[in-house]
C-alpha positions as MATLAB code, in Angstrom:
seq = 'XXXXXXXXXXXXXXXXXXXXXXXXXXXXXXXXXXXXXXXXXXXXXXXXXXXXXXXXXXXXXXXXXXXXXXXXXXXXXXXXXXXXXXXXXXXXXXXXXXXXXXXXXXXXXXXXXXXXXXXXXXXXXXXXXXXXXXXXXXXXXXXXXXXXXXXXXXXXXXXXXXXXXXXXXXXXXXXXXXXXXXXXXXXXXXXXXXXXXXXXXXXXXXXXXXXXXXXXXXXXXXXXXXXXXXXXXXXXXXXXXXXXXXXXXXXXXXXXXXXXXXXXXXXXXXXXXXXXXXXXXXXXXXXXXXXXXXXXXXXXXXXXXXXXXXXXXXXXXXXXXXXXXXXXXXXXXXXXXXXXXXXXXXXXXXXXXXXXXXXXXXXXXXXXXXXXXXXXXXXXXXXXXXXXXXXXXXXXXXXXXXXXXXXXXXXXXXXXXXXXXXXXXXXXXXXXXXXXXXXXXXXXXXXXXXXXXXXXXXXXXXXXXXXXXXXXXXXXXXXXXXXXXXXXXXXXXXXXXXXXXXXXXXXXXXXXXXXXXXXXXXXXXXXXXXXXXXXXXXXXXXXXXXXXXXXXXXXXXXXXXXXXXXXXXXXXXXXXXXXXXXXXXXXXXXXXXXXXXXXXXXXXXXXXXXXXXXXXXXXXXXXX';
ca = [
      -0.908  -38.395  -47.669;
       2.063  -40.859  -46.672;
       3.952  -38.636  -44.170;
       4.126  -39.982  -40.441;
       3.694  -37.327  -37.733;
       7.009  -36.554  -35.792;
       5.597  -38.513  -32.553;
       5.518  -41.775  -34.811;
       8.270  -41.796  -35.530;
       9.207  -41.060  -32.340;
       7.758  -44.235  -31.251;
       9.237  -45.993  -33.559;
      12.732  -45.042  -32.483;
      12.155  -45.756  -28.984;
      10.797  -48.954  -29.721;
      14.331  -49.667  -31.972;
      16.713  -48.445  -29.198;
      14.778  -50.439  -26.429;
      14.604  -53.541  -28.654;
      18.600  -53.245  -29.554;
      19.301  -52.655  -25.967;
      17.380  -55.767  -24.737;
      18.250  -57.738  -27.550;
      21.973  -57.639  -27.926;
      22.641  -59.741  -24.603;
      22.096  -62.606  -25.959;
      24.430  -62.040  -28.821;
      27.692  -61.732  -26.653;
      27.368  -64.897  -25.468;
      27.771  -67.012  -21.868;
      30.860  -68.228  -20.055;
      31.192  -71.213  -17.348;
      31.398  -70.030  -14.129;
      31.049  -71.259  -10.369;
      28.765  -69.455   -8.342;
      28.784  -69.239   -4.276;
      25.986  -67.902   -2.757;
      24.599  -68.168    1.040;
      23.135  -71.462    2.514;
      21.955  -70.043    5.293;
      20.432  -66.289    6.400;
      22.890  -66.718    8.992;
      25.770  -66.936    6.296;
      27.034  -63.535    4.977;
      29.321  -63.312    1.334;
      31.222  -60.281    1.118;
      34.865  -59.127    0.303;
      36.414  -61.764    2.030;
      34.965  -64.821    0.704;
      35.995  -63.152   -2.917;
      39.264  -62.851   -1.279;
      39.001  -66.826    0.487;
      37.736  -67.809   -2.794;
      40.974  -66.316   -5.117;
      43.246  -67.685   -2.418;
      41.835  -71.297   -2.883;
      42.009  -71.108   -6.580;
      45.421  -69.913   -6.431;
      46.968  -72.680   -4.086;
      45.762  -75.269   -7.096;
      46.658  -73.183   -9.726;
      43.798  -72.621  -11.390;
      43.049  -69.834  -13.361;
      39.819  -68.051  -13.647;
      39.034  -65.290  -15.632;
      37.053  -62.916  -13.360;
      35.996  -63.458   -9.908;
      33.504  -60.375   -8.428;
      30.727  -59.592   -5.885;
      27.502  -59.694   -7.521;
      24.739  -59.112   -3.905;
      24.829  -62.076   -2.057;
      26.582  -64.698   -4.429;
      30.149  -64.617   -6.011;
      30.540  -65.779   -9.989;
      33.811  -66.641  -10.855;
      34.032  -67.124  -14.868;
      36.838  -69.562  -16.086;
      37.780  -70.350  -20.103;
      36.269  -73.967  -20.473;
      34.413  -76.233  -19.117;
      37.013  -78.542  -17.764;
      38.453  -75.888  -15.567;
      34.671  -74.926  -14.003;
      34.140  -78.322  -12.708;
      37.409  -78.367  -11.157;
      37.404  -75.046   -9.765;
      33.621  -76.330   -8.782;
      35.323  -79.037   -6.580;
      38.317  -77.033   -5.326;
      35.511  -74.379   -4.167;
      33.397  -76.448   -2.811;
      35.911  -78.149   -0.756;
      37.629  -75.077    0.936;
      34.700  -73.271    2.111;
      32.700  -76.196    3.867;
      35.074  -77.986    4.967;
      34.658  -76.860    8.610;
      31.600  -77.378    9.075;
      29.311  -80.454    9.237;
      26.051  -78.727    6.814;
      27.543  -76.615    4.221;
      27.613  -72.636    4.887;
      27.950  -71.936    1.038;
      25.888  -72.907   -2.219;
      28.567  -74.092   -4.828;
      26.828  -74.718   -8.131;
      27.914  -74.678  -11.882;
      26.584  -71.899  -14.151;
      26.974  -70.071  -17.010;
      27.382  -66.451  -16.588;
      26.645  -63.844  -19.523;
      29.277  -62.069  -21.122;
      26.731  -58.970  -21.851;
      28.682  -55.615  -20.455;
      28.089  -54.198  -17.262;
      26.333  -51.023  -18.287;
      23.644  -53.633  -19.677;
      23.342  -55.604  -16.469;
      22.710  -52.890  -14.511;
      20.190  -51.947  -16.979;
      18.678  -55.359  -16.424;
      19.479  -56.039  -19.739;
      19.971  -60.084  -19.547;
      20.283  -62.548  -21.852;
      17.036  -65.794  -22.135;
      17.789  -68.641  -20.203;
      18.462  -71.544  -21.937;
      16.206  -74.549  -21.872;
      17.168  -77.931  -21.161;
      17.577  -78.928  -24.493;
      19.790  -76.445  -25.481;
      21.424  -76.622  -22.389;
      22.032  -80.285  -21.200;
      20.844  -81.650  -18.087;
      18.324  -84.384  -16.311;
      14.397  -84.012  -16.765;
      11.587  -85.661  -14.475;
       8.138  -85.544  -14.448;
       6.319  -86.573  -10.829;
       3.011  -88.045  -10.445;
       1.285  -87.095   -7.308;
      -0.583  -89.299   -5.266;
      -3.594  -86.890   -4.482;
      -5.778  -89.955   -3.424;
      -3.025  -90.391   -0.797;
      -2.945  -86.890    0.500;
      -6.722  -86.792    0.805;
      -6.530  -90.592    2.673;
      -3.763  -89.052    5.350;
      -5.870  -85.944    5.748;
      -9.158  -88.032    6.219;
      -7.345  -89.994    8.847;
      -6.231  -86.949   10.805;
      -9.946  -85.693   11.056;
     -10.957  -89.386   12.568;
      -8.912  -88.994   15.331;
      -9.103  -85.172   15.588;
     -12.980  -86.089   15.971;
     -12.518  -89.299   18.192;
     -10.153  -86.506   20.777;
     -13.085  -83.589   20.671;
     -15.732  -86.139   21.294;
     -13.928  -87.076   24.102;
     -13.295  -83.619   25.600;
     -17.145  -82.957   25.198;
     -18.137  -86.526   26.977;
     -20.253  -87.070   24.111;
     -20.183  -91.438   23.906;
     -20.179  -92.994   20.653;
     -20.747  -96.899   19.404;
     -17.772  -96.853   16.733;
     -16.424  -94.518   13.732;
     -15.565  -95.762   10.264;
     -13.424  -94.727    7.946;
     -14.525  -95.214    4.383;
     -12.758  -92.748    1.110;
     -13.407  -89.823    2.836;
     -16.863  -90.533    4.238;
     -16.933  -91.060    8.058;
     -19.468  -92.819    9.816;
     -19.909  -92.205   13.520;
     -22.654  -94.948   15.546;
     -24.501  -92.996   18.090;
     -26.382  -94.197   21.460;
     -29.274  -92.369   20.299;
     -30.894  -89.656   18.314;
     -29.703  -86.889   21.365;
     -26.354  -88.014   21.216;
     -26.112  -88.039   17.222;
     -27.825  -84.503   17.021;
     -24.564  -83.374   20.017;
     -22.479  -84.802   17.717;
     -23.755  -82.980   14.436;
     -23.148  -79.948   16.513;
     -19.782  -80.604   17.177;
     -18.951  -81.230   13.535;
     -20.851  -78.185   12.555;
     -18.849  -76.010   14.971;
     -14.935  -77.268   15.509;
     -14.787  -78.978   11.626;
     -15.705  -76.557    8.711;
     -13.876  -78.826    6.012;
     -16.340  -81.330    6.955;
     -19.547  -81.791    6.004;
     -22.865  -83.718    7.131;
     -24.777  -86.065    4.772;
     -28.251  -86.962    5.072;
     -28.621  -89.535    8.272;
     -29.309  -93.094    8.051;
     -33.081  -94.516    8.514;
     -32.153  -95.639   11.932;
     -33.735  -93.618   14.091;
     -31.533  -90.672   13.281;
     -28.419  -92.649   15.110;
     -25.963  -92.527   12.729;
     -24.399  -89.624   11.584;
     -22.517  -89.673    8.109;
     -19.707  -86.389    7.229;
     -17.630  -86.261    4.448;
     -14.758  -84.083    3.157;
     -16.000  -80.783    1.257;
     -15.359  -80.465   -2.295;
     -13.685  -77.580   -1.883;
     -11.610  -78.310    0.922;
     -10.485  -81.671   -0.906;
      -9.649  -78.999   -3.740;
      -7.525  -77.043   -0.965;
      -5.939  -80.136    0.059;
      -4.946  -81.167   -2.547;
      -3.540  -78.463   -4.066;
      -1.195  -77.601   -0.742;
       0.072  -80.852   -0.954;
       1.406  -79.939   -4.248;
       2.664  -76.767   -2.954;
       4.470  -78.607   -0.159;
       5.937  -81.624   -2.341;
       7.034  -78.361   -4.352;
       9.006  -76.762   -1.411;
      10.380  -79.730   -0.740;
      12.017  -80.613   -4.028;
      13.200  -77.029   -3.711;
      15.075  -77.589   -0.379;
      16.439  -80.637   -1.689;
      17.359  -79.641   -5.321;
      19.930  -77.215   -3.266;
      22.129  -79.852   -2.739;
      22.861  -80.820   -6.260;
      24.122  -77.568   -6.643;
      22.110  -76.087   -9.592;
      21.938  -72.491  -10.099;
      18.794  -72.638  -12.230;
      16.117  -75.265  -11.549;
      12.668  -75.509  -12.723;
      10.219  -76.621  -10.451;
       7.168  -75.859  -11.429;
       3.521  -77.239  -11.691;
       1.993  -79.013  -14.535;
      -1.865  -79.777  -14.656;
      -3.425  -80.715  -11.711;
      -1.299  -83.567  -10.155;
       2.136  -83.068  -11.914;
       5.120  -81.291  -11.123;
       8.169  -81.025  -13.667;
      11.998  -81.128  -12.419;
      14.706  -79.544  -14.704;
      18.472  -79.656  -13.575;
      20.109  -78.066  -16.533;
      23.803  -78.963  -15.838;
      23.226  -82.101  -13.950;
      23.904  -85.458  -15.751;
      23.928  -87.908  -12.632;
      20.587  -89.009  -12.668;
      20.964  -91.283  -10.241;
      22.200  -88.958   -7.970;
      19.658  -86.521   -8.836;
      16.814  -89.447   -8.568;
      18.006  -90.078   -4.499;
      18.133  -86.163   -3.526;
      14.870  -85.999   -4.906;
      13.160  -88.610   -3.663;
      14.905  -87.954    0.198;
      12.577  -88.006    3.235;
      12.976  -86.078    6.164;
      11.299  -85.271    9.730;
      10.104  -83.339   11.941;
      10.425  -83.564   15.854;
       9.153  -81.784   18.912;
      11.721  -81.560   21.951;
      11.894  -80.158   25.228;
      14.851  -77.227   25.640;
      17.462  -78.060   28.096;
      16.789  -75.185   31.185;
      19.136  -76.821   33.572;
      22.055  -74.860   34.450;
      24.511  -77.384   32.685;
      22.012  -77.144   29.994;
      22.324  -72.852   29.537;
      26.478  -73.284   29.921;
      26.512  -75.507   27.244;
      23.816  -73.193   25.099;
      26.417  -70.394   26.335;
      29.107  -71.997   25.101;
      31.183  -71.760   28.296;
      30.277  -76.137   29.031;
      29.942  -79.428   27.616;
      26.247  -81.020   26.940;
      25.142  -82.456   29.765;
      24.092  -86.159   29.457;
      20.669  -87.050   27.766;
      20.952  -83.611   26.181;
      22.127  -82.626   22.169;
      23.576  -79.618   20.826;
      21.064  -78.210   17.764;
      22.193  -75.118   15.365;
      19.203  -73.387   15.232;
      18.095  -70.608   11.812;
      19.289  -67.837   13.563;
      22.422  -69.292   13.733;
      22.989  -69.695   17.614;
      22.821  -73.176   19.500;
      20.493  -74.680   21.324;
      20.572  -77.356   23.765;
      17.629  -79.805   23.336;
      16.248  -83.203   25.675;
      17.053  -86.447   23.823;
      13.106  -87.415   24.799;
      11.410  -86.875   21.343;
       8.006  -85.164   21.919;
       6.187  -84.992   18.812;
       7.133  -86.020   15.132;
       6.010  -84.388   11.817;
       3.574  -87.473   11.815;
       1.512  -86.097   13.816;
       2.048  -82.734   12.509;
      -1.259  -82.309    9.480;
      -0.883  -78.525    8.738;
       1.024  -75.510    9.088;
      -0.165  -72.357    7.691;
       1.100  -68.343    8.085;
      -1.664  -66.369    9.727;
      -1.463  -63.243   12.944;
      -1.933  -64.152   16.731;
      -4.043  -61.790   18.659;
      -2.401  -58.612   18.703;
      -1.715  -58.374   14.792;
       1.521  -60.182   14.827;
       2.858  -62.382   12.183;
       2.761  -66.416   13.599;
       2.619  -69.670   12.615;
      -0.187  -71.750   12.855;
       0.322  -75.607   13.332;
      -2.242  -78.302   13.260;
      -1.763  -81.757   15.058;
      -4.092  -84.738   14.931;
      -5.367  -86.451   17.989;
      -2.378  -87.952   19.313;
      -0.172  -84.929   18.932;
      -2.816  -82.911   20.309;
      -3.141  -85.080   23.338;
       0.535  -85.327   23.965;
       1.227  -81.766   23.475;
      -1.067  -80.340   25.930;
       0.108  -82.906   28.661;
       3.366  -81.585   27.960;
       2.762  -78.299   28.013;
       0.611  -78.190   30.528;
       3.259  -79.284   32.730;
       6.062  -77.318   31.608;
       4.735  -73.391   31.520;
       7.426  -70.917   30.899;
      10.532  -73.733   29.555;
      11.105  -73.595   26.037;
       9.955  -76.629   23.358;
      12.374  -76.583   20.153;
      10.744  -77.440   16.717;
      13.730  -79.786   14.714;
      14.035  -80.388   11.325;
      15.757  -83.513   10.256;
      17.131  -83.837    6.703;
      20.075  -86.589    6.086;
      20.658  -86.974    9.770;
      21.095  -83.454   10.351;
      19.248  -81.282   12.635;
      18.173  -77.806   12.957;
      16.002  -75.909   15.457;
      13.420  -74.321   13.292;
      11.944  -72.105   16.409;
      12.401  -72.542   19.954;
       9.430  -70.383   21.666;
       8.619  -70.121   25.237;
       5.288  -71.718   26.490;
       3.262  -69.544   28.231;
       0.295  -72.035   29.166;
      -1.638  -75.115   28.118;
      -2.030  -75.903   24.719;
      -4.877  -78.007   23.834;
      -7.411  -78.763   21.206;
      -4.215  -79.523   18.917;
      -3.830  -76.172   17.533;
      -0.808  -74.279   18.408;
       0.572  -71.376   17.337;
       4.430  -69.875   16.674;
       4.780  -66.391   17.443;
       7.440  -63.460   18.169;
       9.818  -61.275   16.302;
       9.220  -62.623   12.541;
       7.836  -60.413    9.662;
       5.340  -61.936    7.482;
       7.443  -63.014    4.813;
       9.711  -65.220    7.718;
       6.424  -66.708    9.186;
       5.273  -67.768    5.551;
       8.914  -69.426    4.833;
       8.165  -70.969    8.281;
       5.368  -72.572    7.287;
       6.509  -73.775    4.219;
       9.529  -74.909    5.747;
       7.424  -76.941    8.713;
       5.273  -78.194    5.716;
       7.897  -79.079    3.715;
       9.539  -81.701    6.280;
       8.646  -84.170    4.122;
       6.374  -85.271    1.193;
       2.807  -83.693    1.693;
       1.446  -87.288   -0.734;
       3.792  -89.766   -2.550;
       5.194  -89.109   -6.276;
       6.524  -91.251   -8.982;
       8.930  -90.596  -11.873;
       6.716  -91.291  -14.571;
       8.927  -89.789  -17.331;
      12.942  -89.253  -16.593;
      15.258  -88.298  -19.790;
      18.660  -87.297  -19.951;
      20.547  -84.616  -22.844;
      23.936  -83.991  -22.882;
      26.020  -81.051  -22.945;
      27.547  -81.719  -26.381;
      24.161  -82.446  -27.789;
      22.663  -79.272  -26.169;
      24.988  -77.467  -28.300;
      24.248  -78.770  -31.140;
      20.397  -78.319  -30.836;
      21.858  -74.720  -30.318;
      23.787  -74.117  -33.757;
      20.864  -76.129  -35.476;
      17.905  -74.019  -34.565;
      20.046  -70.605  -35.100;
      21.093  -72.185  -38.018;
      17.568  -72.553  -39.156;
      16.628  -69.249  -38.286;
      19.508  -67.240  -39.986;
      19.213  -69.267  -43.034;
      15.532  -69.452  -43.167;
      15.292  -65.419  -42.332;
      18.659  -64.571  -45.444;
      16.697  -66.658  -47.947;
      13.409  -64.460  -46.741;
      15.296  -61.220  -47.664;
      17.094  -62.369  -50.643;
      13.452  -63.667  -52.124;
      11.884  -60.128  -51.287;
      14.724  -57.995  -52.577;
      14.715  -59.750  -55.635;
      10.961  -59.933  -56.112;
       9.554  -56.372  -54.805;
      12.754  -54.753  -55.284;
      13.147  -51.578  -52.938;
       9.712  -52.201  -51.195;
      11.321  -56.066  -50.478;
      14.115  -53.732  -49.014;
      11.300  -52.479  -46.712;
       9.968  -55.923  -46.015;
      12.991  -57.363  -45.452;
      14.266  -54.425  -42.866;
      10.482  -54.749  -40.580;
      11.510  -58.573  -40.458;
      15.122  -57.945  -39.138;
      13.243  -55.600  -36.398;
      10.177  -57.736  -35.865;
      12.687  -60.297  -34.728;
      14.705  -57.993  -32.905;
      11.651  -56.694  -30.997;
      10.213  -60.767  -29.803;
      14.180  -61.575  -28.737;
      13.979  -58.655  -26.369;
      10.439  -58.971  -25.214;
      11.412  -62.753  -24.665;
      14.720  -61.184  -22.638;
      12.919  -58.576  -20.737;
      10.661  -61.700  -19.845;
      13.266  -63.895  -18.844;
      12.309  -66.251  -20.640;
      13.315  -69.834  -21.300;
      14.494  -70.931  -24.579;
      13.534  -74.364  -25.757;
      13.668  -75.993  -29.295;
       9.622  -75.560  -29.704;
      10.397  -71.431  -29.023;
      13.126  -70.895  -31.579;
      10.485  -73.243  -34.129;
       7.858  -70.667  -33.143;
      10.321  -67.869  -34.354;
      11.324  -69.205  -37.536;
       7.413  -69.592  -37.880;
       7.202  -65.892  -36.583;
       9.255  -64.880  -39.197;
       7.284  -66.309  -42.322;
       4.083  -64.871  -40.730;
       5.587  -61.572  -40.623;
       6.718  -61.701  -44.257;
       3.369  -62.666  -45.581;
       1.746  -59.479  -44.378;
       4.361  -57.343  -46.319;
       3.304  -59.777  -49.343;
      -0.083  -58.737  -48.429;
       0.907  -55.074  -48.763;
       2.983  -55.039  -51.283;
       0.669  -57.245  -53.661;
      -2.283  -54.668  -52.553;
      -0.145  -51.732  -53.579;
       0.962  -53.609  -56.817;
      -2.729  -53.985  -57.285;
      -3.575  -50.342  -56.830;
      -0.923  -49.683  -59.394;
      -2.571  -51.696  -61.766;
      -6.189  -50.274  -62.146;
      -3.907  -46.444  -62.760;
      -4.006  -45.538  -59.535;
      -1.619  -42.338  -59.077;
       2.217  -44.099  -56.901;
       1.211  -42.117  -54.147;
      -2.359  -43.181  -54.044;
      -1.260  -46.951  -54.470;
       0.990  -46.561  -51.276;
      -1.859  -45.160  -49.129;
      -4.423  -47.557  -50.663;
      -2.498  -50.576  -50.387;
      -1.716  -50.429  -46.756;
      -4.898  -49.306  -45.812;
      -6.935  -52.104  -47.422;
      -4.149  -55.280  -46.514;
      -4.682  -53.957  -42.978;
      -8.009  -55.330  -42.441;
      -6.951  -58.807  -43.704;
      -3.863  -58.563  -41.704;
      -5.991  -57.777  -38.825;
      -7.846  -60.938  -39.055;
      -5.186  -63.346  -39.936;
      -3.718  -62.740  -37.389;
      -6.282  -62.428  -34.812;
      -7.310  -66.127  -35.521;
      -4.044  -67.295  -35.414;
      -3.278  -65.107  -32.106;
      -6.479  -67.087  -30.448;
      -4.869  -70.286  -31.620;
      -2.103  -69.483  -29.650;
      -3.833  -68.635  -26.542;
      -5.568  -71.993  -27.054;
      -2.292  -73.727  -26.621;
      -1.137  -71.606  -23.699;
      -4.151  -72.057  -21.750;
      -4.355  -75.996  -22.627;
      -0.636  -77.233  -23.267;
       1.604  -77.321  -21.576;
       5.736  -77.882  -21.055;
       6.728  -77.352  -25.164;
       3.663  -76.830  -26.145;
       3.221  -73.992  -23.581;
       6.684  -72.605  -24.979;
       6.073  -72.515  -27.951;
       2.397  -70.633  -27.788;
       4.346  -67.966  -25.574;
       6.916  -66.914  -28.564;
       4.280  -67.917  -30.983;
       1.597  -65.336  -29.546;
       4.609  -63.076  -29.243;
       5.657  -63.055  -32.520;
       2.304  -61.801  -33.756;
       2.504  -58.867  -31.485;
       5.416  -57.737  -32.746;
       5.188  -58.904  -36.606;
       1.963  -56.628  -36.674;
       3.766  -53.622  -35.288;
       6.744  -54.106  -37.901;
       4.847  -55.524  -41.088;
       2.321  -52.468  -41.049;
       3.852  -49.672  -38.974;
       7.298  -49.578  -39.522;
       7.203  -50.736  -42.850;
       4.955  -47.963  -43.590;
       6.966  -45.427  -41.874;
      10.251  -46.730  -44.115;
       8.209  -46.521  -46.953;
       6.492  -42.812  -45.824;
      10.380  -41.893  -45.355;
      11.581  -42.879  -48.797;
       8.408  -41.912  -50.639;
       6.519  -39.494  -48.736;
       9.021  -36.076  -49.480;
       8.275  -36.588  -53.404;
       5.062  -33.860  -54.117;
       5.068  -35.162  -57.838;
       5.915  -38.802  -57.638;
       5.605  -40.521  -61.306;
       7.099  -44.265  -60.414;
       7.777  -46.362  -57.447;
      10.347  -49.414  -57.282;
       8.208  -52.293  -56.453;
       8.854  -54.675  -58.870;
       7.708  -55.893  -61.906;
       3.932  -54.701  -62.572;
       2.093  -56.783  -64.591;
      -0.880  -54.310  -66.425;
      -4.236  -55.799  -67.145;
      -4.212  -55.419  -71.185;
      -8.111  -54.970  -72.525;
      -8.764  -57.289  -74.693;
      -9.720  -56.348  -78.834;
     -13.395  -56.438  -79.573;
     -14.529  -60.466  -80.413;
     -11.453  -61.980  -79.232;
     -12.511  -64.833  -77.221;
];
């Protein structure tokens, strides 16, 4: 009656090993370290940056800990905090200090202590939030009215230029929200020009025409292309706080989305907020340049000249030089999308999108340069970079042009982004900016374990005392129920925050009351004479259902919050929902298979230890 089959148990084991493995990271701890990685694809870190990395140490005396290889990045641990920064510095310093844009990433981080065998395992530790951890916080406001206005503008004079090309004649356009309204001749022309809209703009559409004789001809932005627009200038303005978060040197930012027109900015280690507040809000450009194909001009690219005059010398992503016209084309003004798509034969390429002026000026120039090179340059802090450099093959008008030759998919989607990301896609504002400290991130730390530890001890204590060996049981499913949600939460990767460790110590007393559900059931079986045995089987078997249901509510709560919160909120509904998972598995299962263990072997069981059991007496006949 209360034996488990050997393949429950078996899961049950499995479950403890995997939740011990993925668990104990996080008890061993984190040490400050200085991590290098590559700023550039062009930019290799191998044995002898470990090497230029000891040596620079070394010459300032400084004395790290451990210094190793881990891929593409070096951590090098050190014993305090004090030392990391100035390692950080000395680091820093000595590997770009030949070069005017950094080759190497030197941020601050904190690097687990968990053994080797467990890393390789993947077995990490949770991050720590930026509460725990110290750091700045912003939350940006974006300007989606904006984005739409820029991208409304773009389609007037993309509009105004294909009018042109198709000598269709027009009395004036207007720009109103995102309504334009084009004045026809006539009723002929307007119909020509309904055509054209129909055909060459499909994020456009046409609203009904004006009681004018059919002259006037009203199209307006599509619901769901404003929808599209809007959310790819959030994707860009995300990029581009990416690219420039890189030069705070942060190992660990969060960027991420929240709601519709908000994006949050963590920099857990950063505590210059104005500093932070300038990267962040940085502009950059784009420009369009002619390629140098003078003979001076391919010496110099060689590397065997000197730049010939009206010329500049450009690094370019895959690391060689190019020589480029001072005359600037094109700017990323004119420049209103850039998406990752295939050119005819299949190939991965790059898909820009100018307005009218770009498109007129680049197939002038094009036209009259077939077979030179144009160079794409990105501009960031008065630094350049040639993005791509193709060859043009022949006239490009119509203001779509596309970037093509020996990229993968992947590259021509960073491409993209990276075009995009040039600069802002709509404005933003800091509408919330707070700073915590490191020493106070610590102390949020030992307070919420605190909590925990002392909140889970005086759990077991009560439940020993009260259900004696069955609060044993109790007591044991809560030390693995919160065993099992740390290591889920690891193997997740997950961020801890203040709200998640209150949603364990809330885990913990919801896991607890279904073993008071049990054992109070089994108690209860007890007391109407049911045989020990009996009482055991019974008692599980009838809490489950209201376990079951408790819990089920409480779970849909916690999707509720998930689905509708969000920053804490959505934190704390991800260990909260969690936590029910694996309180049900260790409150019913586990706990029965303990108790199936202990009690099950007994064939003639007379008494179980389960506290006191408190009999109903019958009461004499005409006592009140």
């Amino acid at each position: 009656m209360n034996r488990y089959p050997l393949w429950k148990y078996a899961i049950i084991a499995v479950a403890l090993v995997v939740g011990l493995l993925y668990a104990a990271p996080n008890l061993f701890g984190s040490a400050p370290s200085v991590q290098v990685s590559s700023a550039s694809s062009t930019v290799v870190v191998d044995d002898n940056t470990v090497t230029q990395v000891a040596s620079l140490l070394e010459a300032k005396s400084i004395q790290a800990v451990n210094i190793a290889r881990e891929g593409n990045s070096i951590k090098a641990r050190f014993a305090d905090e004090d030392t990391q920064l100035k390692a950080r510095d000395v680091i820093d310093a000595g590997l770009n200090q030949a070069s005017q844009e950094p080759d190497f990433l030197v941020a601050v981080n904190l690097e687990p202590l968990a053994p080797q065998w467990m890393r390789s395992l993947n077995a990490q530790p949770m991050y720590l939030g930026l509460d725990l951890r110290g750091g700045v916080h912003f939350m940006l406001q974006v300007d989606m009215q904006a984005a739409l206005d820029q991208r409304s503008d773009a389609f007037v004079g993309d509009l105004r230029t294909a009018m042109r090309e198709a000598r269709i004649r027009n009395n004036g356009m207007t720009l109103k929200g995102q309504t334009i309204t084009i004045q026809a001749r006539d009723a002929e022309t307007a119909e020509e020009i309904r055509k054209l809209i129909d055909k060459d703009f499909s994020d456009l559409t046409l609203d009904e025409q004006a009681g004018d004789g059919g002259a006037t001809v009203v199209a307006s932005l599509r619901p769901e292309s404003a929808r599209t627009i809007q959310e790819q200038a959030l994707k860009q303005n995300i990029t581009t706080l990416h690219n420039r978060v890189n030069e705070l040197g942060v190992a660990e930012p969060v960027i991420q989305q929240q709601g519709a027109d908000r994006i949050v900015v963590q920099l857990p280690g950063v505590q210059d907020t104005a500093k932070a507040k300038d990267i962040i809000g940085r502009t950059a450009t784009l420009q369009v340049r002619l390629v140098d194909e003078s003979a001076e001009g391919r010496s110099a690219e060689r590397g065997t000249g000197p730049v010939p005059f009206g010329a500049e010398r450009y690094p370019s992503t895959d690391g060689r030089d190019v020589i480029v016209k001072r005359e600037v084309i094109l700017t990323g003004e004119n420049l209103t999308d850039a998406q990752a798509g295939f050119d005819n034969n299949g190939q991965p390429a790059v898909h820009l999108r100018l307005d009218s002026k770009g498109a007129r000026i680049f197939r002038d120039v094009t036209g009259a340069n077939i077979n030179k090179r144009m160079a794409i340059i990105l501009f960031e802090k008065g630094k350049g970079k040639v993005v791509t450099a193709p060859v043009i093959r022949t006239e490009i008008g119509g203001g779509q042009v596309q970037i093509s030759g020996a990229m993968s998919t992947a590259e021509a989607h960073d491409t993209a982004l990276l075009l995009r990301a040039g600069s802002l896609a709509a404005p933003m504002d800091i509408i919330e900016e707070r700073t915590v400290g490191p020493s106070l991130g610590k102390q949020n730390i030992e307070q919420g374990f605190n909590s925990v530890i002392w909140g889970f001890l005086v759990i077991v204590v009560f439940m020993c005392i009260y259900y004696a060996m069955f609060g044993v049981f109790s007591s044991l499913a809560l030390a693995v129920n919160l065993v099992l949600l740390v290591a889920i939460l690891s193997m997740l990767q997950a961020t801890l925050t203040l709200p998640g460790i209150a949603a364990m110590a809330l885990a913990l007393g919801m896991a607890i009351d279904s073993n008071v559900l049990i054992n109070e059931r089994i108690r209860e079986e007890l007391r109407n004479g049911s045989a020990p045995q009996t009482a055991i089987s019974a008692g599980y078997e009838h809490a489950w259902g209201t376990i079951l249901d408790s819990n089920v509510t409480t779970l849909i709560a916690g999707i509720a919050l998930f689905i509708f919160g969000s920053g804490p909120v959505k934190g704390f509904a991800v260990v909260h929902c969690v936590g029910i998972i694996t309180s049900m598995f260790s409150s019913v299962v586990f706990s029965r298979g303990l108790a199936n263990l202990w009690y099950g072997r007994h064939k003639k069981l007379k008494s179980i230890s389960i506290g006191t059991v408190w009999k109903n007496t019958p009461k004499a006949p005409g006592a009140v």
